[in-house]
N, CA, C and O atoms as a GROMACS GRO file, in nm:
protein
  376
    1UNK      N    1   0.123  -3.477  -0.786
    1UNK     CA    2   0.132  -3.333  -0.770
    1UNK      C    3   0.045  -3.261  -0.872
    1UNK      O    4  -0.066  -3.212  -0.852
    2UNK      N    5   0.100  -3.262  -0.963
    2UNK     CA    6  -0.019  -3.231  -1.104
    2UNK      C    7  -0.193  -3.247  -1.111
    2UNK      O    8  -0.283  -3.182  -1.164
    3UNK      N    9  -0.185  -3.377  -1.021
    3UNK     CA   10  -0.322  -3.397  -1.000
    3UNK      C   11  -0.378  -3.301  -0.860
    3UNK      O   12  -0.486  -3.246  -0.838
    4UNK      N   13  -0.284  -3.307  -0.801
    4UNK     CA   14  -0.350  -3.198  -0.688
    4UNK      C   15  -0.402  -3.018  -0.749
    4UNK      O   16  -0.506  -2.953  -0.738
    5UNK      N   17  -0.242  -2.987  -0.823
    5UNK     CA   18  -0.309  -2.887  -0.878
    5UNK      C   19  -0.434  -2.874  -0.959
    5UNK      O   20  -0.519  -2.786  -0.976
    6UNK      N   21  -0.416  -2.976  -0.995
    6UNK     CA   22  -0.606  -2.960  -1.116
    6UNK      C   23  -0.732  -2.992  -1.047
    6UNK      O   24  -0.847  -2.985  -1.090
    7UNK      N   25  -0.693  -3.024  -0.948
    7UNK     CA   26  -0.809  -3.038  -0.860
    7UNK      C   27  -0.897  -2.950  -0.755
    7UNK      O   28  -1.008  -2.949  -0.702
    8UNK      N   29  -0.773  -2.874  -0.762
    8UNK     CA   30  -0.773  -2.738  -0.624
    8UNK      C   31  -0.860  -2.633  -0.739
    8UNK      O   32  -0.955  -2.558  -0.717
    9UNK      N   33  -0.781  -2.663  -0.880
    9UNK     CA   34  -0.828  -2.536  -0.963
    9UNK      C   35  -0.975  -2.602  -1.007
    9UNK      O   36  -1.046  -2.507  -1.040
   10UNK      N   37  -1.043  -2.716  -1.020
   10UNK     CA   38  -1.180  -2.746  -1.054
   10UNK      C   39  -1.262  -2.741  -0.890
   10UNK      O   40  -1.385  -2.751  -0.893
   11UNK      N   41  -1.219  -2.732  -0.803
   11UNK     CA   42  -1.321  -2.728  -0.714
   11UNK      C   43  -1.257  -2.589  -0.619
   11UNK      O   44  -1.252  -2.609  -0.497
   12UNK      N   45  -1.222  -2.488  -0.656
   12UNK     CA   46  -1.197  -2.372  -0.638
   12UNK      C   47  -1.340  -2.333  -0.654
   12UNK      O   48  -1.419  -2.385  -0.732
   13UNK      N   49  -1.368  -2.222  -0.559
   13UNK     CA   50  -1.476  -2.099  -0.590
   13UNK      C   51  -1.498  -2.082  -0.717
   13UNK      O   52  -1.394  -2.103  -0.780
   14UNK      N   53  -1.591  -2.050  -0.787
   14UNK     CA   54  -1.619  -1.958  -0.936
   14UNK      C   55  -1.620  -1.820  -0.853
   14UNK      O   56  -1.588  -1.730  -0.930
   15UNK      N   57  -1.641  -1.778  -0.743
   15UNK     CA   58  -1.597  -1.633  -0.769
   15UNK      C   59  -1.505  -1.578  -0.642
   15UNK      O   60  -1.510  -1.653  -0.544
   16UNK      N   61  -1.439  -1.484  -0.629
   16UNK     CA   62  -1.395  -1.473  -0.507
   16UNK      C   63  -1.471  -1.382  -0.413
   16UNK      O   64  -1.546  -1.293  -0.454
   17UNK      N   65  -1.448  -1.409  -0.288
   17UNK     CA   66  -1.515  -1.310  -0.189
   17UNK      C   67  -1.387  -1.241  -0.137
   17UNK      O   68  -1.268  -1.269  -0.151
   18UNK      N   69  -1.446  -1.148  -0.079
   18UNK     CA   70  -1.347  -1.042  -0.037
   18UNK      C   71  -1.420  -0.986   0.090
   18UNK      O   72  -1.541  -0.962   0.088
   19UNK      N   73  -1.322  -0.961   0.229
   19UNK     CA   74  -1.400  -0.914   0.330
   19UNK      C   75  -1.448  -0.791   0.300
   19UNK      O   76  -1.446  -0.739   0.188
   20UNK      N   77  -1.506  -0.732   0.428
   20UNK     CA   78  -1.563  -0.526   0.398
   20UNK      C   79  -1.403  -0.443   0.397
   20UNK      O   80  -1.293  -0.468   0.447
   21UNK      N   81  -1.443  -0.363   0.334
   21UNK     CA   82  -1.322  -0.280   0.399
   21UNK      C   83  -1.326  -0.260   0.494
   21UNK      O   84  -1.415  -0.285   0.576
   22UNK      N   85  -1.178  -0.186   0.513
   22UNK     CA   86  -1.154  -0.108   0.652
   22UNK      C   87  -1.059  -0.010   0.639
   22UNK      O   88  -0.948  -0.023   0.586
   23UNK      N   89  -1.102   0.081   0.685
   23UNK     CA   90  -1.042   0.240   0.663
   23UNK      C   91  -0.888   0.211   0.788
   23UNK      O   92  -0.881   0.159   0.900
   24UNK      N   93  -0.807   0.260   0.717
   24UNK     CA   94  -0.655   0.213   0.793
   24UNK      C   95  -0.578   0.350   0.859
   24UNK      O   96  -0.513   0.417   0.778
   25UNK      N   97  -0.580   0.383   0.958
   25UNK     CA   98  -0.507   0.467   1.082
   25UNK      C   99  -0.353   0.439   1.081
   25UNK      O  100  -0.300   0.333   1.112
   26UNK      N  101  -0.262   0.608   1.024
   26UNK     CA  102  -0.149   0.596   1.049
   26UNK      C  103  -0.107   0.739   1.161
   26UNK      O  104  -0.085   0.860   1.150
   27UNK      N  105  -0.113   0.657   1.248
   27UNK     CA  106  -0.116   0.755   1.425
   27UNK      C  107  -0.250   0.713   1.450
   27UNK      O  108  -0.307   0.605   1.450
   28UNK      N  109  -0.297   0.887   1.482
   28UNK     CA  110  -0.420   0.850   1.532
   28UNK      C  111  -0.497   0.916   1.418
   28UNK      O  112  -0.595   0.982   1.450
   29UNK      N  113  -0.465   0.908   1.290
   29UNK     CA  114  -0.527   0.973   1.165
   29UNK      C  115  -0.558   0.857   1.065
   29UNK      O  116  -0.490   0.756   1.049
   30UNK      N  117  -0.686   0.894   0.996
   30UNK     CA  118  -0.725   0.767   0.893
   30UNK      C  119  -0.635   0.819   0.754
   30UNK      O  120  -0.634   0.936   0.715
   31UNK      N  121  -0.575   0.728   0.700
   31UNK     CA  122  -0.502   0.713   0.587
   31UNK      C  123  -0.567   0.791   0.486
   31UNK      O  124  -0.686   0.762   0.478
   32UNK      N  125  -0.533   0.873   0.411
   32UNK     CA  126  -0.595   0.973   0.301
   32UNK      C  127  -0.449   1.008   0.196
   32UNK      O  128  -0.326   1.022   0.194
   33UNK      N  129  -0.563   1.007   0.123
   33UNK     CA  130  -0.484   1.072  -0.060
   33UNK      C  131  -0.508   1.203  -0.067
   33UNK      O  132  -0.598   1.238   0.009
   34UNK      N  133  -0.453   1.302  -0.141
   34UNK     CA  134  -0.449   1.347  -0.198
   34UNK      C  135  -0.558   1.401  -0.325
   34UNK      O  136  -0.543   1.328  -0.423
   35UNK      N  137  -0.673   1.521  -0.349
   35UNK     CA  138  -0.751   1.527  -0.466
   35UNK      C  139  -0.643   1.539  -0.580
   35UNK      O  140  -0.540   1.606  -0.582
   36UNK      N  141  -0.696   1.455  -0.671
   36UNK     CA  142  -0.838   1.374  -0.727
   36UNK      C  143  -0.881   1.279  -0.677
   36UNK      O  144  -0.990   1.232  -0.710
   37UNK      N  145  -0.779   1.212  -0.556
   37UNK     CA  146  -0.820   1.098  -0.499
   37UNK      C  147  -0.790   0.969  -0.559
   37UNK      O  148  -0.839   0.867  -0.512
   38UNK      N  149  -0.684   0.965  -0.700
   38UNK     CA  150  -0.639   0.866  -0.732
   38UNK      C  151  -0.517   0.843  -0.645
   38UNK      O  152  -0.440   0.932  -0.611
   39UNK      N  153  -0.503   0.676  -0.603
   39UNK     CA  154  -0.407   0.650  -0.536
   39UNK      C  155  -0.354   0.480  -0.604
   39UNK      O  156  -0.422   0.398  -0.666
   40UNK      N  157  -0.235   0.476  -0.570
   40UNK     CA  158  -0.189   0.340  -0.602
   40UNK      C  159  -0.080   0.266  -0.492
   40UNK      O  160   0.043   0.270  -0.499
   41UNK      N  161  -0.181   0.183  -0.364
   41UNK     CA  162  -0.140   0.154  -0.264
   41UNK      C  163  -0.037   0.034  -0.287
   41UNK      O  164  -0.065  -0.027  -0.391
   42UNK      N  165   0.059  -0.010  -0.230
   42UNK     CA  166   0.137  -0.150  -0.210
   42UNK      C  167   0.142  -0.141  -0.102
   42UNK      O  168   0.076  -0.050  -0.051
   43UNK      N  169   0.238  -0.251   0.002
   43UNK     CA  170   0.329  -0.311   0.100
   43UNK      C  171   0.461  -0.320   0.037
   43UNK      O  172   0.476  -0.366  -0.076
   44UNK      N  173   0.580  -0.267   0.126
   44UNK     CA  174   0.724  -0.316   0.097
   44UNK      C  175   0.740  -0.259   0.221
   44UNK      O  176   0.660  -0.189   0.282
   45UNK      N  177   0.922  -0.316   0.277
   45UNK     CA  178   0.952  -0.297   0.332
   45UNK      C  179   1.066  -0.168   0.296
   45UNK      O  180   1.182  -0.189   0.263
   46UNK      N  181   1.017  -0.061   0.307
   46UNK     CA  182   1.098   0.046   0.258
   46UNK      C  183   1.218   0.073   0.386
   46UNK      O  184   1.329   0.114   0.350
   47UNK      N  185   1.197   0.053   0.504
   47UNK     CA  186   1.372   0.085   0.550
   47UNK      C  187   1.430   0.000   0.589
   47UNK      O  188   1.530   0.025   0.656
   48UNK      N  189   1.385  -0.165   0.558
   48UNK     CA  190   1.470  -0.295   0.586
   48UNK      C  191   1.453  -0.303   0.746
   48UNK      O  192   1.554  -0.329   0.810
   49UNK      N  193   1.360  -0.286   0.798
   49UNK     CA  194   1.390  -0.329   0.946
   49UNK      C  195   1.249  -0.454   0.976
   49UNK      O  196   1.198  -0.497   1.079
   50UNK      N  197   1.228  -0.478   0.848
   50UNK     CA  198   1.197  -0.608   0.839
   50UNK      C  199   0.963  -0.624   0.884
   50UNK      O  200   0.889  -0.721   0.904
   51UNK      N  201   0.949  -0.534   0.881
   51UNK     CA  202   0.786  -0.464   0.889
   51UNK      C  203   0.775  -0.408   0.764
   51UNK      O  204   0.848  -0.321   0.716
   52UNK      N  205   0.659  -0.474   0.701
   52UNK     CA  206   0.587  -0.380   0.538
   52UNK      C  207   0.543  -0.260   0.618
   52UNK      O  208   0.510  -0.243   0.735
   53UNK      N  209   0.558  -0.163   0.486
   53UNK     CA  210   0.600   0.003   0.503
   53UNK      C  211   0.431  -0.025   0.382
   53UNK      O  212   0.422  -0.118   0.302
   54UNK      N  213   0.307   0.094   0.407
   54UNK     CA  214   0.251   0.090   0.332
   54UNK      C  215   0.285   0.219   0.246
   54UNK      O  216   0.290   0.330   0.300
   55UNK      N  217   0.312   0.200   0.090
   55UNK     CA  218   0.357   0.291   0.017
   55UNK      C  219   0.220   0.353  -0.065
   55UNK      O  220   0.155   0.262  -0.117
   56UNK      N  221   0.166   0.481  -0.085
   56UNK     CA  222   0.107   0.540  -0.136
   56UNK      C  223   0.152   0.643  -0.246
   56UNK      O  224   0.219   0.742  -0.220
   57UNK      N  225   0.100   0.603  -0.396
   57UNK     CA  226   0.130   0.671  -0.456
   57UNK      C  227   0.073   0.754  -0.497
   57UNK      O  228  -0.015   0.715  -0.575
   58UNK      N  229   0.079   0.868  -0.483
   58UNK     CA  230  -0.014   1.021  -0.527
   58UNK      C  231  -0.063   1.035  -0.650
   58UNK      O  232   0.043   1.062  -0.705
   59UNK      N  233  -0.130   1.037  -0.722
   59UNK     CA  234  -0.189   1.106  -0.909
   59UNK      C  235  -0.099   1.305  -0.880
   59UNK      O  236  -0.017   1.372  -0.943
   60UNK      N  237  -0.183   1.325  -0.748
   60UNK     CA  238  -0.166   1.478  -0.768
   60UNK      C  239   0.013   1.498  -0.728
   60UNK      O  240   0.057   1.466  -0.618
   61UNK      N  241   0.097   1.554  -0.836
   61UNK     CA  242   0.218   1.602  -0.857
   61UNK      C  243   0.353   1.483  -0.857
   61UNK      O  244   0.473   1.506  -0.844
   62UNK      N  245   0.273   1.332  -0.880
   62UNK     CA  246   0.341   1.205  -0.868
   62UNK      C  247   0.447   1.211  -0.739
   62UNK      O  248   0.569   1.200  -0.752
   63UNK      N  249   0.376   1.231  -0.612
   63UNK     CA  250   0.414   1.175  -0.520
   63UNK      C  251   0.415   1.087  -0.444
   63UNK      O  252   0.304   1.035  -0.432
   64UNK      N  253   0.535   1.022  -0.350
   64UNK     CA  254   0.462   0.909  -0.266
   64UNK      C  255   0.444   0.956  -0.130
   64UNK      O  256   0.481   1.066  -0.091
   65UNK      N  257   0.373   0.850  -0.044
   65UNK     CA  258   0.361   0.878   0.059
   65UNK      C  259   0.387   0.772   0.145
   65UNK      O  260   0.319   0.678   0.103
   66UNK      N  261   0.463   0.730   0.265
   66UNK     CA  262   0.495   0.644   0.314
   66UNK      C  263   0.459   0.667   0.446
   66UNK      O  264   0.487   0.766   0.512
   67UNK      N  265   0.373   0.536   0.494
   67UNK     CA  266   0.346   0.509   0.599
   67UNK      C  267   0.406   0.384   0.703
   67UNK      O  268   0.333   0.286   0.718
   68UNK      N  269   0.555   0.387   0.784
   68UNK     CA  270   0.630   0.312   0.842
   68UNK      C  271   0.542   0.195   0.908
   68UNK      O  272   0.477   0.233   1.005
   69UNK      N  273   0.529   0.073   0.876
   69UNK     CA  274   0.499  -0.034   0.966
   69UNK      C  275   0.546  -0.019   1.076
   69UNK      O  276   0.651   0.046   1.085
   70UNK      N  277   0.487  -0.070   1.190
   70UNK     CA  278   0.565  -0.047   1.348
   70UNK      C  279   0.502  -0.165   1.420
   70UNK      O  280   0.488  -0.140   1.540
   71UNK      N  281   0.469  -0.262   1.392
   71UNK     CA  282   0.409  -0.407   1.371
   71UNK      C  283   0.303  -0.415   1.460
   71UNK      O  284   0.296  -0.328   1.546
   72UNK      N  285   0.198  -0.526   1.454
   72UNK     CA  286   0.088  -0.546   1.517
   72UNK      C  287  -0.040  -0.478   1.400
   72UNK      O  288  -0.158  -0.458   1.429
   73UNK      N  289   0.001  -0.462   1.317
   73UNK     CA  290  -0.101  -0.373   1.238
   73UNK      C  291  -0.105  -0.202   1.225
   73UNK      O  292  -0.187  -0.129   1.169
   74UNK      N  293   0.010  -0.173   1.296
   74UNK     CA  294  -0.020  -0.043   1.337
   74UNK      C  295   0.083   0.033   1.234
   74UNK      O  296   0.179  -0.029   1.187
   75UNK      N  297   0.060   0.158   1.206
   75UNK     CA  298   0.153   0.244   1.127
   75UNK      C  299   0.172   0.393   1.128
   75UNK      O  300   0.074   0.467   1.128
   76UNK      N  301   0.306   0.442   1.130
   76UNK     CA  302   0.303   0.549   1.159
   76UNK      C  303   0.262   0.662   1.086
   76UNK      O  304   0.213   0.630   0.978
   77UNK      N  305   0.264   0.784   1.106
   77UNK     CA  306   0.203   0.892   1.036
   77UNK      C  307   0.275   0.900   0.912
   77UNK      O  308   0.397   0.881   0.913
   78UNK      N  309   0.204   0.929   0.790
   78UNK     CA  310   0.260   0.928   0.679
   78UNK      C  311   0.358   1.045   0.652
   78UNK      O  312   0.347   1.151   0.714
   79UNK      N  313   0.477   1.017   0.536
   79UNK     CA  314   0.598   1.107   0.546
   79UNK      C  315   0.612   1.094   0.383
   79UNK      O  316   0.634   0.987   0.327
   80UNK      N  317   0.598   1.197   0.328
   80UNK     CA  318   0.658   1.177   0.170
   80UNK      C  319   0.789   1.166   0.122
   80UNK      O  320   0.862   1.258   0.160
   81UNK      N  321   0.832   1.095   0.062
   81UNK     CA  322   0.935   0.981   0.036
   81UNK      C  323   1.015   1.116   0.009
   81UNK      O  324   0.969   1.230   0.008
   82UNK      N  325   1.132   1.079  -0.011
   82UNK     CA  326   1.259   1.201  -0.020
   82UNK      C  327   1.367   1.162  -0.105
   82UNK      O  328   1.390   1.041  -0.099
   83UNK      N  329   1.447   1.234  -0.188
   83UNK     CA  330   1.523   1.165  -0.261
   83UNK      C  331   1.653   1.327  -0.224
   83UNK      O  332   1.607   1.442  -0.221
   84UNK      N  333   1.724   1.315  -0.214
   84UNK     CA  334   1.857   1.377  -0.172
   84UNK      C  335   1.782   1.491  -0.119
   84UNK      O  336   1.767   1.590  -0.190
   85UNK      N  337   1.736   1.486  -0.008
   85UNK     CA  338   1.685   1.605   0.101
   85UNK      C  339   1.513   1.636   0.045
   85UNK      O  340   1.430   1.694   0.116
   86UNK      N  341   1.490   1.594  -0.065
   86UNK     CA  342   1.370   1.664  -0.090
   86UNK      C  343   1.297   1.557  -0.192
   86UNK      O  344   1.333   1.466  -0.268
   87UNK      N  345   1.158   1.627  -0.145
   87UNK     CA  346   1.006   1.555  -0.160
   87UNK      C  347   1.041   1.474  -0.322
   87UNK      O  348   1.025   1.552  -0.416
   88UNK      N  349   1.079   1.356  -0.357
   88UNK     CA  350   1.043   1.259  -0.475
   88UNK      C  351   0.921   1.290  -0.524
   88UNK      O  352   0.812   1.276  -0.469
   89UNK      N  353   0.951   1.338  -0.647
   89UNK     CA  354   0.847   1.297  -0.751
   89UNK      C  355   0.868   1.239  -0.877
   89UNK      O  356   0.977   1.232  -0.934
   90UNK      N  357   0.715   1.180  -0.936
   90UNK     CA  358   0.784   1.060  -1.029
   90UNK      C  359   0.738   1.184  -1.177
   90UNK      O  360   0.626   1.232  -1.190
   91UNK      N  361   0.846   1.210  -1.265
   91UNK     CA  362   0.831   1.282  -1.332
   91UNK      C  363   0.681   1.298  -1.438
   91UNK      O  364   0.622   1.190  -1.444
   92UNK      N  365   0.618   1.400  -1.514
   92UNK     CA  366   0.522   1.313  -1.622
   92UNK      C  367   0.420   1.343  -1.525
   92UNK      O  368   0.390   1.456  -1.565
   93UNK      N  369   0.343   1.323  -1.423
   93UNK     CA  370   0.287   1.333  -1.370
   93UNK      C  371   0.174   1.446  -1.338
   93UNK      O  372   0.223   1.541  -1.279
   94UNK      N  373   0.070   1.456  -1.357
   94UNK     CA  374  -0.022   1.574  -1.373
   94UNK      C  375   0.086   1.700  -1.356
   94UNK      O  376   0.047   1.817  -1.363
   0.00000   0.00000   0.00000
């Protein structure tokens, strides 16, 4: 086993490749931030029905933005996250 790992890691790539992007549609709208345009994307499954939820986190007023998985690749229109009736924000934040 040990030997497999050291082997995978000496004849591994020296660098990685990465495909092109691709600009990602939630409806029939391309996925967008917020100016300044800093964003901090993940995957989770935010309502447990078992499809990654893509989570977007805002710079401008530390908001998120959630876009529902609905599977096949596809996702729904983005909805900013809510915490007892109203728009979450992460405090500190511009």
């Amino acid at each position: 086993m040990l030997m497999e790992v050291l082997l995978s890691l000496v004849l591994a790539p020296a660098t990685p490749a990465f495909d092109a992007p691709v600009r990602m549609k939630a409806g029939d709208r391309f996925v967008q931030v917020e100016a300044p345009g800093f964003a901090a994307p993940c995957w989770h499954d935010v309502d447990g029905d078992g499809q990654g939820d893509l989570v977007v986190g805002q710079f401008n007023d530390g908001k998120i933005r959630v876009y529902r998985g609905l599977g096949k690749g596809k996702l729904a229109p983005g909805e900013w996250l809510k915490a007892e009736g109203e728009v979450a924000q992460v405090p500190g934040v511009w």
